[in-house]
Structure formats: structure tokens, C-alpha cells
KEDOKOL-111336 format. One record per residue (C-alpha): residue number from 1; residue in three letters; x, y, z. Coordinates in pm, whole numbers, plus 50000, padded with zeros to 5 digits. Each point is the difference from the previous one (the first is absolute). Layout:
<nodes>
(NUM 'ALA' (X Y Z)) ...
</nodes>
This chain:
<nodes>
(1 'UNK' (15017 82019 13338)) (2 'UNK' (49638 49949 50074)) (3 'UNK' (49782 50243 49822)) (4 'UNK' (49851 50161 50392)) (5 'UNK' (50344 50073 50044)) (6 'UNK' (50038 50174 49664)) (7 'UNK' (49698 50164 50095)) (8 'UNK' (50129 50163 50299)) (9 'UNK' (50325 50104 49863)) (10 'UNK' (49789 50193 49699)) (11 'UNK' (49832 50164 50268)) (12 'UNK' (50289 50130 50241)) (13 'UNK' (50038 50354 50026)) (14 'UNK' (50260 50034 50284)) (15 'UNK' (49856 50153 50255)) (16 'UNK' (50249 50201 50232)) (17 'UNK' (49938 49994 50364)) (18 'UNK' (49916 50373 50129)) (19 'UNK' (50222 49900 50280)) (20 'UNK' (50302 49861 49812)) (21 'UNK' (50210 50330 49954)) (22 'UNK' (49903 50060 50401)) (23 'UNK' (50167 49666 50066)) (24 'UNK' (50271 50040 49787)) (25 'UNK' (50110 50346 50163)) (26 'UNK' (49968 49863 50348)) (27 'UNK' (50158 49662 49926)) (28 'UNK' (50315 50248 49844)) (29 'UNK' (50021 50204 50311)) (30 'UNK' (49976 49669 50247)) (31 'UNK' (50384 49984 50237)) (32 'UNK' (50153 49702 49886)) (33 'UNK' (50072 49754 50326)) (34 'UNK' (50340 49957 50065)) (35 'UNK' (50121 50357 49795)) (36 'UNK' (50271 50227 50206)) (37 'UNK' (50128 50208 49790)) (38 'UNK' (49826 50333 49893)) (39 'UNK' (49777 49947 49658)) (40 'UNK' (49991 50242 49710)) (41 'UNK' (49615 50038 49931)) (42 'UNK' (49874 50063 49686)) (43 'UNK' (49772 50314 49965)) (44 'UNK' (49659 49974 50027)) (45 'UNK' (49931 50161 49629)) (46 'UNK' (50258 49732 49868)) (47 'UNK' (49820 49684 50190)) (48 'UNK' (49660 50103 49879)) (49 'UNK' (50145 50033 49672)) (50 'UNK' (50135 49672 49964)) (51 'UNK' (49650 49835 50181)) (52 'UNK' (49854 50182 49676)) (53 'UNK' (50267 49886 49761)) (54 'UNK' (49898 49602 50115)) (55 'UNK' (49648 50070 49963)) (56 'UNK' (50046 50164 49667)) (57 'UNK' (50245 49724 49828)) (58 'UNK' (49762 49698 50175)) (59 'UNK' (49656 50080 49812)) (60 'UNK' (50169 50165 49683)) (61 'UNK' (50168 49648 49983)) (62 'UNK' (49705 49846 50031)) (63 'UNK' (49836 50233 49755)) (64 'UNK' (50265 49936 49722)) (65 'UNK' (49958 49602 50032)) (66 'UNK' (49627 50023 50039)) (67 'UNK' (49913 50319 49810)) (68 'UNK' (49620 49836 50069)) (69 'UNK' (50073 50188 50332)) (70 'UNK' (50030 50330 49843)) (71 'UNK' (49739 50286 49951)) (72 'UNK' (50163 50132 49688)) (73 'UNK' (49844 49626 49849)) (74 'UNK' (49664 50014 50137)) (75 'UNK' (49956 50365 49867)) (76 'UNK' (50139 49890 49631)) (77 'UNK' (49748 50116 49744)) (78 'UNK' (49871 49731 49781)) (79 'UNK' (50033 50097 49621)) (80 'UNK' (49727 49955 49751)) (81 'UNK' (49985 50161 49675)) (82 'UNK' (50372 50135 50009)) (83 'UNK' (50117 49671 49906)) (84 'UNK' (49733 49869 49767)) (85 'UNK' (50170 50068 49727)) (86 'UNK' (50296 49812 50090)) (87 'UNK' (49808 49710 50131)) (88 'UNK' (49828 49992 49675)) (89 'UNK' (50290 49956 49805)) (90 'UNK' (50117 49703 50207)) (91 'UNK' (49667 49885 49994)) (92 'UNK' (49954 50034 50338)) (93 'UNK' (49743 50223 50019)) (94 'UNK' (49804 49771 50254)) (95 'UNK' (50262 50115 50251)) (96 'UNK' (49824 50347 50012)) (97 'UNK' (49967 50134 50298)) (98 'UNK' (50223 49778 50237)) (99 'UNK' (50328 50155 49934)) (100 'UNK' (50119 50226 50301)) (101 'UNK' (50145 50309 49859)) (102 'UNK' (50367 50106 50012)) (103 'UNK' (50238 50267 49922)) (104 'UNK' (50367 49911 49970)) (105 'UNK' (50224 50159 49710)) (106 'UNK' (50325 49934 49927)) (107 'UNK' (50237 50178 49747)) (108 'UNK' (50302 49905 49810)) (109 'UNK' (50176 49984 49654)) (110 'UNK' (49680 50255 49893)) (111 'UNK' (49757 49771 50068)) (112 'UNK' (49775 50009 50268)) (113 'UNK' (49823 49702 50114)) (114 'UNK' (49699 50013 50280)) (115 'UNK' (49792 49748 50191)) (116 'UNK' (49624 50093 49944)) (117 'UNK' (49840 49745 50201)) (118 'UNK' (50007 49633 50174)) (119 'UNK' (49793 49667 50019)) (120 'UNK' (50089 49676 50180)) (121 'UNK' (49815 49738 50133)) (122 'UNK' (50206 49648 50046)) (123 'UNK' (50063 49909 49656)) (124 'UNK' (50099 50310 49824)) (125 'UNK' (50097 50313 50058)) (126 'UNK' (49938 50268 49716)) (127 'UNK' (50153 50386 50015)) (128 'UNK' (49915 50205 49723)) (129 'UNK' (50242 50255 49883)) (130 'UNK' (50058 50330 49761)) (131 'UNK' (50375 50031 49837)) (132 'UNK' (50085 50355 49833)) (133 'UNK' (50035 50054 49702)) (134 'UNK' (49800 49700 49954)) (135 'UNK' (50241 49835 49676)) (136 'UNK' (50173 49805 50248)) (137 'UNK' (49803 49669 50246)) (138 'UNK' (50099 49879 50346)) (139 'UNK' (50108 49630 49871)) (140 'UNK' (50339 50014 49996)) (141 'UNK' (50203 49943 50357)) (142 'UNK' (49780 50009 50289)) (143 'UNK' (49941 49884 50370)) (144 'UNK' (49725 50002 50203)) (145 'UNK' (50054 49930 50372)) (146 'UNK' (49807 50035 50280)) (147 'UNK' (50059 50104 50334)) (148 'UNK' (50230 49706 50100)) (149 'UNK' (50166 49989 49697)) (150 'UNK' (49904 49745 49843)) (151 'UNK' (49966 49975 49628)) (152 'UNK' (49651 49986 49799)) (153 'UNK' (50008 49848 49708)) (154 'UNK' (49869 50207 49675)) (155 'UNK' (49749 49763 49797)) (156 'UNK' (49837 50236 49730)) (157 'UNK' (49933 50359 49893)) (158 'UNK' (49881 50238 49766)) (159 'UNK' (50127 50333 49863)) (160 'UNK' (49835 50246 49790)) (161 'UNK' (50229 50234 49842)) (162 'UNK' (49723 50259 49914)) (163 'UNK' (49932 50082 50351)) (164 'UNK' (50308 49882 50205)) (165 'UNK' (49817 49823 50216)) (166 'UNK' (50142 49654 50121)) (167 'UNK' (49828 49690 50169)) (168 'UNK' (50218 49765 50179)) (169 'UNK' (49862 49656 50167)) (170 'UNK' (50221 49859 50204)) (171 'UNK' (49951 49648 50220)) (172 'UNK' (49790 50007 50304)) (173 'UNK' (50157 50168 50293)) (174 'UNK' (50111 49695 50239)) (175 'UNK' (49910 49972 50407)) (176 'UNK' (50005 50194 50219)) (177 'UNK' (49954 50327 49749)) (178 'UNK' (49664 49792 49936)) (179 'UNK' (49899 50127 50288)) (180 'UNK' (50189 50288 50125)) (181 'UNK' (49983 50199 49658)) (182 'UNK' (50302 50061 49794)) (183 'UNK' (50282 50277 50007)) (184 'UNK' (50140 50000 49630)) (185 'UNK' (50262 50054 49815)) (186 'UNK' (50089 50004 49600)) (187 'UNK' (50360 50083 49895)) (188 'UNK' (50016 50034 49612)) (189 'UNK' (50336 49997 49799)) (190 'UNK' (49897 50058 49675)) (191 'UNK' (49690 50043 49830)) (192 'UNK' (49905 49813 49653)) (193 'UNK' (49948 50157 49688)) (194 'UNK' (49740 50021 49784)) (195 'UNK' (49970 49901 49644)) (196 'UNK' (50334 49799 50014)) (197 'UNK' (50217 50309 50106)) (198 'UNK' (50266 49989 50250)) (199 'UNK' (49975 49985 50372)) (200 'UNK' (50042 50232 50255)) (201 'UNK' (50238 50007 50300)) (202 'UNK' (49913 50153 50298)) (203 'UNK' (49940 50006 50400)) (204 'UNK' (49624 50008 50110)) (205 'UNK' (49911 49961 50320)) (206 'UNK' (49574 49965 50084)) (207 'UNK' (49817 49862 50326)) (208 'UNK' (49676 49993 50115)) (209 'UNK' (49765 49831 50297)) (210 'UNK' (49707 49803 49942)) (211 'UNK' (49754 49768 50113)) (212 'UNK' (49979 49630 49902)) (213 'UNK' (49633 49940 49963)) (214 'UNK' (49862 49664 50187)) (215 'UNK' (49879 49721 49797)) (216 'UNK' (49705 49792 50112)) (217 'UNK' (49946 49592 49937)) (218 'UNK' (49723 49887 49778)) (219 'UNK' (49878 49623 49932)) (220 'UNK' (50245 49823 49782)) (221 'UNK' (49811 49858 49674)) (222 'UNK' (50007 49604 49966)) (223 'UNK' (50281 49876 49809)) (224 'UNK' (49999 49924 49592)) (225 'UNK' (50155 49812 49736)) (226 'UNK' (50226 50054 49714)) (227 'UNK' (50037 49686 49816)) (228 'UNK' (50212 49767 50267)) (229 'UNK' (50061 50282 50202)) (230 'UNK' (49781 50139 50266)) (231 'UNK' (50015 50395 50111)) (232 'UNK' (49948 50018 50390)) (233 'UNK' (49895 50357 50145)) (234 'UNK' (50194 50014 50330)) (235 'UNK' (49899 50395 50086)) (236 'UNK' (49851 50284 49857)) (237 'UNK' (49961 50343 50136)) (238 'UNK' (49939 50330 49948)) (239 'UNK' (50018 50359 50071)) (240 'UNK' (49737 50274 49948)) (241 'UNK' (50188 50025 49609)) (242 'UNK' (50159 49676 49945)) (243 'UNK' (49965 49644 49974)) (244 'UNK' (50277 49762 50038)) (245 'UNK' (49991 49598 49973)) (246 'UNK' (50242 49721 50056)) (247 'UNK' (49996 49716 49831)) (248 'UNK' (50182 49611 50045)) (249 'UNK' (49996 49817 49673)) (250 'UNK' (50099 49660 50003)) (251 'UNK' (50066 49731 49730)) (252 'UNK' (50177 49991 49620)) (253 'UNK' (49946 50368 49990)) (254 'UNK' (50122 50126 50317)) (255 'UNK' (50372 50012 49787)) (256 'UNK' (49859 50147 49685)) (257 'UNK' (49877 50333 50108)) (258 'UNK' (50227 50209 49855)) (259 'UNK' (49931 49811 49623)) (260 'UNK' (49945 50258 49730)) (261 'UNK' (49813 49903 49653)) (262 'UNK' (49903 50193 49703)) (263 'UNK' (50240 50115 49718)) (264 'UNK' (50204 50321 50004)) (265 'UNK' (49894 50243 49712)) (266 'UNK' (50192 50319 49996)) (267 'UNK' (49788 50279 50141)) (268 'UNK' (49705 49795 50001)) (269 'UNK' (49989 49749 50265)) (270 'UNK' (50283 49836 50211)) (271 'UNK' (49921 49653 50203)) (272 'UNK' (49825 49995 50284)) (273 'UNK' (49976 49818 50345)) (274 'UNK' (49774 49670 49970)) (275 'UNK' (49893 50070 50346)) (276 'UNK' (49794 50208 50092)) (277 'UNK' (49726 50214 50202)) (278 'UNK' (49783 50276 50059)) (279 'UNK' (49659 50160 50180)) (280 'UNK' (49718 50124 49907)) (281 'UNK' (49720 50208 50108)) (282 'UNK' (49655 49926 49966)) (283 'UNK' (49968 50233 49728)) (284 'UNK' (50285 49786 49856)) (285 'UNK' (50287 50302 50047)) (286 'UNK' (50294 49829 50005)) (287 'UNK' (50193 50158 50336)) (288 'UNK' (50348 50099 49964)) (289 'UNK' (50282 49798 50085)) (290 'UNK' (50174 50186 50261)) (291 'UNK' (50306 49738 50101)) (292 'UNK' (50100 49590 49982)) (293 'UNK' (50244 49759 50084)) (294 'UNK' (50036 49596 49845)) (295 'UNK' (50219 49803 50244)) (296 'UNK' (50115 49654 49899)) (297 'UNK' (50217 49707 50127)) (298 'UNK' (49968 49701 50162)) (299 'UNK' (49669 49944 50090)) (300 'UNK' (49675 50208 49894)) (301 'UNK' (50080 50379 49800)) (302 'UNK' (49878 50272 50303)) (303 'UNK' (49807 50251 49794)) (304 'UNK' (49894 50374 50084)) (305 'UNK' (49836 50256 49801)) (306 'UNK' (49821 50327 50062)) (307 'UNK' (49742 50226 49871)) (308 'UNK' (49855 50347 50062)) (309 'UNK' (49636 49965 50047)) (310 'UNK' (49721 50327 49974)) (311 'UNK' (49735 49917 50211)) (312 'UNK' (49864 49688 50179)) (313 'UNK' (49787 49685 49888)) (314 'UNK' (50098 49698 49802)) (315 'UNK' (50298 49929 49756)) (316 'UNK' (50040 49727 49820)) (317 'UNK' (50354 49900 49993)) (318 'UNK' (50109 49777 49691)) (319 'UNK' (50331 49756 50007)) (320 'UNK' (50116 49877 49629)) (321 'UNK' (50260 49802 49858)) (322 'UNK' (50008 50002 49674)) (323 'UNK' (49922 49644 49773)) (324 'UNK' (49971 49835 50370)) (325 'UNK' (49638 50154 50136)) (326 'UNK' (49873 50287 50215)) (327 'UNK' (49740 50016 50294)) (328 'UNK' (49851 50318 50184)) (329 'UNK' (49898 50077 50348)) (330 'UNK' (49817 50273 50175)) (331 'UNK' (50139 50253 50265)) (332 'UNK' (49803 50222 50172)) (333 'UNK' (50107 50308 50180)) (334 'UNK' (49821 50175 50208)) 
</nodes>
């Protein structure tokens, strides 16, 4: 679908005709040609009625597909400070301030569990939440769907048992809730237990609408090396809080991504991945690394990974494999 077609299907908002109920009554109240026998007419109140009823279910269709459509989105309040706290515990803090705020509570087995607030943009979607009594953490069974059903796929999360509160990231939320915005839904089974204990059974039920914030392109860096192996940037974008790149990396190492090195010492230090990557700002912050996928097979390893950024200006992203080499490059956002 070309993207001025997208466009124009972001920006429908159904308009209705002032004539179309007119048209509708007298088209109902037309003789049909060729009719002899007497006809039972429907009362007027019922007729108008049923005009209504097609209006109503047309645009609240539309409005549950595309909730983009719907004022109840546009007037969301965007939450700040209420979620700091849980942000900084998942070290997102950098989200501040993008999250639209929601209210969705759901009780069962004692526990209640509520949605606080939502973030999406196209490669992650992030809903922070508050469980009560706060011993328990949403990671045991749950679903998040959105408004066609379809499955998104949980990728990380953090849960502090002091407060309750709950952060989720989830995959990006695929076309055309890109666009549109996103009507979703979590369903929860059970809820994981602190501290070793035993899980919880249960039946929680939580949805909320969002946005799904554009991304914009920037310049792809040029390409580096890694030993035999050269790292091609193929697209990088980002959003007013993140910054996401893709990656092609071709040669010996395009199979050995996933290589771990280092020894194992009990509560010390476990291996770790020999590839690897991160930005930093020109203070030489290191951002946080929001989400990632390695994709190997035949041909060159497709990789993604993402980052929450705080403000504009230059970050130096650096690409290592261990005993092989490393190289950085500079992307600016502006």
C-alpha cells in the first residue's frame, strides 16, 4: 500500500451525508413497480430507528478498528510523573512523558491488577501496570491482542514488588494499528510469584486505546567491519523518545551471533554474548536498551535493536565482537 494511501486512510473521519437519513426514509416509502397486493408499512418511529441503528453500528465499527477515529483517544491525558517511578525501575525513565494515561482494573482470586498507562510506536509497545497486594508480578500466563486479534508477542519486563507496579514491553504493534492506533487487550491467567513462591491462578481481564507514535527516517551511517565480516546499516529511525537501527551483517560472523564467552562463576558472573552493541550520548551516557532481535540463516543475520533516547544531538553507536574487532559510527538525531 503506498504510503499517500496510508495517509488518507489515517485521516478518514466518515463523514455522514446530512441528506443520507432523508434518502433513506424516502427510498423506504418509494411503491415498488409491479406490487398488487396491499403492503404492511413499518411505522415511521420504527424506520427512523433503524436509519439510526445503521448509522450508529457503521462509525462505531469503524471506531473499534480504527480507535485513531475516536475522541475518547485524542482527549487521553499524557502521564508524566505518575509513572516515573515505574519507568525508573525498568530503566526506562527516558520514556517520561509519552505514555497516554489509562484506567482499566480488573479483579480476581484477591488480586487486583490495573493498566496505568500505554506507549507504542512500531517496534514496541510498553503498558505499565500496578498489581494488589503487590507480592505477586504479571509474568505468568498472559495475552496481549489488539483489536483484530492478533497476538503480540511479550519480549521483556520488569516488576518491583515494593510498589506493585509492572512494566511490560511487548513487540511493535504490526500494520495497519501503525497507523490507525491500537485497541488492546491483556488476558492474564496467573500471576508469578515473588521470591520463588507459588503462582497464582486467576481471570484478569484489562484493555486500553492508544496511539502508535510515527517514526521518522534519518541517514543510515556507512557500513563497518568486524574482522571478515562487514556490518551494513540498512535503516535507522526514530521517534521523539527512541532510536531504532537495523543492521545486515554479512561474512564468518553472520552465524556466530548468538556465541557466548566468559566462564560461569556462581553469583558472580555468567557468560556473555560475544556480540555486541550500544549508544552513547555525547556526554558518553550510555542510552538504554529498550528492545532487539538477531535473525540468522542462509544468507546475511538481519539485525534490529532499539534504544530510548533523552533529547536530540549526536550518539555514537558502538558494534563489538569480542577477540574479532569493533568500529563506531555517528548518528545524529535531530
Amino acid at each position: 500500500m503506498s504510503s499517500s494511501l496510508e495517509d488518507r486512510l489515517a485521516d478518514l473521519d466518515l463523514p455522514l451525508p446530512d441528506t443520507l437519513v432523508p434518502r433513506v426514509l424516502a427510498r423506504l416509502a418509494e411503491p415498488v413497480a409491479g406490487r398488487t397486493h396491499p403492503v404492511r408499512r413499518r411505522p415511521r418511529w420504527a424506520t427512523v430507528a433503524l436509519a439510526v441503528v445503521v448509522l450508529i453500528v457503521a462509525v462505531g465499527g469503524a471506531t473499534f478498528y480504527a480507535p485513531r477515529f475516536a475522541q475518547a483517544l485524542a482527549d487521553a491525558p499524557i502521564v508524566g510523573t505518575a509513572v516515573g517511578p515505574a519507568l525508573r525501575s525498568a530503566g526506562l525513565a527516558g520514556l517520561q512523558g509519552r505514555f497516554t494515561a489509562l484506567d482499566s482494573r480488573s479483579t480476581s482470586s484477591g488480586y487486583t491488577v490495573r493498566l496505568v498507562a500505554g506507549y507504542a510506536d512500531k517496534n514496541q509497545t510498553v503498558l505499565v501496570f500496578s498489581v494488589d497486594p503487590p507480592d505477586h508480578m504479571l509474568f505468568g500466563q498472559t495475552e496481549l491482542t489488539d483489536q483484530f486479534g492478533r497476538a503480540i508477542a511479550i519480549s521483556d519486563g520488569v516488576s518491583d514488588a515494593r510498589t506493585g507496579y509492572n512494566v511490560l514491553i511487548f513487540d511493535g504493534l504490526p500494520w495497519p494499528d501503525s497507523f490507525l492506533g491500537a485497541r488492546l487487550r491483556l488476558h492474564a491467567s496467573t500471576l508469578g510469584a515473588a521470591a520463588g513462591g507459588l503462582a497464582l491462578a486467576g481471570d484478569w481481564m484489562l484493555q486500553g486505546t492508544i496511539p502508535v507514535e510515527s517514526s521518522r527516517p534519518l541517514p543510515p551511517p556507512a557500513a563497518g567491519r568486524l574482522g571478515d565480516s562487514t556490518v551494513r546499516f540498512t535503516r535507522v529511525e526514530a521517534t521523539s523518545a527512541t532510536v531504532s537501527i537495523y543492521m545486515e551483517i554479512s561474512g564468518p560472523l553472520a552465524g556466530q551471533l548468538d556465541r557466548t564467552v566468559g566462564p560461569t562463576i556462581p553469583t558472580v558472573a555468567k557468560p556473555h554474548l560475544a556480540f555486541s552493541y550500544e549508544l552513547v550520548d555525547a556526554g558518553d551516557r550510555v542510552a538504554t536498551h529498550l528492545n532487539g532481535t538477531n535473525s540468522t540463516g542462509i544468507g546475511p543475520a538481519q539485525v534490529w535493536a532499539g534504544w530510548v533516547i533523552t533529547h536530540p544531538g549526536d550518539y555514537r553507536l558502538r558494534i563489538a565482537y569480542e577477540g574479532v574487532g569493533s568500529f563506531e559510527r555517528t548518528i545524529t538525531v535531530p
